[in-house]
Backbone bond lengths (Angstrom), bond angles and torsions (degrees), N, CA, C in turn:
res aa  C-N    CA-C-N  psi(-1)  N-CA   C-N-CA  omega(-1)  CA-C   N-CA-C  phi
1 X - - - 1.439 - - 1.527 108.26 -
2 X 1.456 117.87 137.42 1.322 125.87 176.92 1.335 101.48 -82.47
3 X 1.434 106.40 127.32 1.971 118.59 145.06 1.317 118.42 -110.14
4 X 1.944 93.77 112.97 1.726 101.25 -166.71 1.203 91.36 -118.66
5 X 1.522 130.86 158.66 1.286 129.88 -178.71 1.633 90.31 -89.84
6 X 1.368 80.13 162.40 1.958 100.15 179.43 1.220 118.95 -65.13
7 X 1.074 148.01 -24.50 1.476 157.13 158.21 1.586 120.61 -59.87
8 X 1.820 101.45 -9.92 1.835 110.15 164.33 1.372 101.76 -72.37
9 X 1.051 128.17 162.01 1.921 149.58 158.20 1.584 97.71 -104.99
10 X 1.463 120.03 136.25 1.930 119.00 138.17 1.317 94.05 -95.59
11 X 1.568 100.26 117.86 1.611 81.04 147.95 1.909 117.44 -128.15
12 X 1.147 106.49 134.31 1.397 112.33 176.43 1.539 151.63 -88.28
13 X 1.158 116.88 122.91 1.695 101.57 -149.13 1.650 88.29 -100.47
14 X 1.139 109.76 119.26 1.333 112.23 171.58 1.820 117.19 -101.89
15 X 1.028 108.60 21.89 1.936 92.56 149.73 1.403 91.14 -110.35
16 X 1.812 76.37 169.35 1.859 96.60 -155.45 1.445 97.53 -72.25
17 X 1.090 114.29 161.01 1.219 152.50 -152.88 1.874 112.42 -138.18
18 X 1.070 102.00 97.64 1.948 114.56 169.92 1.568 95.64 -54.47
19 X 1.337 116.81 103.44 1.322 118.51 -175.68 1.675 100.29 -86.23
20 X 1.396 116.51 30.11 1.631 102.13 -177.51 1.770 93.71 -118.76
21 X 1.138 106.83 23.11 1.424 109.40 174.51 1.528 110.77 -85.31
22 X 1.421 95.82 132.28 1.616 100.34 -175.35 1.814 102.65 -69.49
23 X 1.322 112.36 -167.82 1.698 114.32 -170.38 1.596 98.61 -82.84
24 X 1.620 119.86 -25.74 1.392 89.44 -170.77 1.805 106.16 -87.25
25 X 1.714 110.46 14.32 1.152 97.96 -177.74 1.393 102.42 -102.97
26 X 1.408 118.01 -24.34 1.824 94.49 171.95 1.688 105.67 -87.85
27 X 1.178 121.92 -1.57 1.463 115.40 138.88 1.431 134.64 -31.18
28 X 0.900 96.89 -42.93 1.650 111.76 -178.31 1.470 112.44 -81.57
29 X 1.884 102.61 -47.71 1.441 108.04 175.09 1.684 108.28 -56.94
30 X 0.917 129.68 -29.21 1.481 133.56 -178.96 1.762 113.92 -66.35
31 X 1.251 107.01 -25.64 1.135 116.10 -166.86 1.332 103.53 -98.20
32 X 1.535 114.72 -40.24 1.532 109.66 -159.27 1.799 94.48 -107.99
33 X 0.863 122.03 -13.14 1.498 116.35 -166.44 1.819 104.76 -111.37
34 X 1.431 123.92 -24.34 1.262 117.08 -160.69 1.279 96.44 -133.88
35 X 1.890 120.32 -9.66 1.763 126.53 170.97 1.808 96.68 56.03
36 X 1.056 112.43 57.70 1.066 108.90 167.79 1.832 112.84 -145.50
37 X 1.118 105.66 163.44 1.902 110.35 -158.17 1.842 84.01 -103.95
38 X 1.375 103.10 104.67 1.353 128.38 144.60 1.686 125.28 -30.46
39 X 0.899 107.55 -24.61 1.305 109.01 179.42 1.710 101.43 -121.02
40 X 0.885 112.30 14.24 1.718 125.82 177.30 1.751 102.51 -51.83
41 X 1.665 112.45 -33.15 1.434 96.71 -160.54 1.319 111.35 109.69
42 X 1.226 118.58 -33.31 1.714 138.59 -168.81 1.548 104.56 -68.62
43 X 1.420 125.26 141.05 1.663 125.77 -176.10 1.765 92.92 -81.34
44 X 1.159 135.20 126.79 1.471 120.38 171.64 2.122 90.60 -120.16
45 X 1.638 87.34 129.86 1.895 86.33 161.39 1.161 124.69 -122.91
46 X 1.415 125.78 175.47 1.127 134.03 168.89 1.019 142.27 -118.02
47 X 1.439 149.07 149.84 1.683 136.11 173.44 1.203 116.36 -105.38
48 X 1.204 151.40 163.65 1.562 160.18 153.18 1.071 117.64 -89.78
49 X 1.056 128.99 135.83 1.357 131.17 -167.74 1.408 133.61 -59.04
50 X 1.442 118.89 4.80 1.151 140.34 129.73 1.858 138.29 -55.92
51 X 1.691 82.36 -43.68 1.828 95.73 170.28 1.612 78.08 85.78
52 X 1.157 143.73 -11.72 1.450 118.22 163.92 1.435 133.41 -89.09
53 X 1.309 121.36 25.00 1.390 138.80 142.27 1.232 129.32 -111.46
């Protein structure tokens, strides 16, 4: 079980996601798809187009 202080965000991008993207490419997805700063501190996830990752 995670203990995150309250001032973390998850936020989750639920269309699928090419999970063969290296970090600076869901980097980008963070930036351009959810407008949010990647290095914020913030947990950001992803799904595969299965939803089984």
């Amino acid at each position: 079980m995670l203990s995150l202080p309250p001032s973390v965000r998850v936020f989750v991008c639920m269309a699928p996601t090419d999970m063969r993207k290296s970090f600076d490419g869901l980097c980008a997805l963070v930036q351009s798809v959810l407008k949010q700063d990647p290095f914020s501190g913030h947990l950001f996830t992803f799904v595969n187009g299965g939803a089984t990752r």
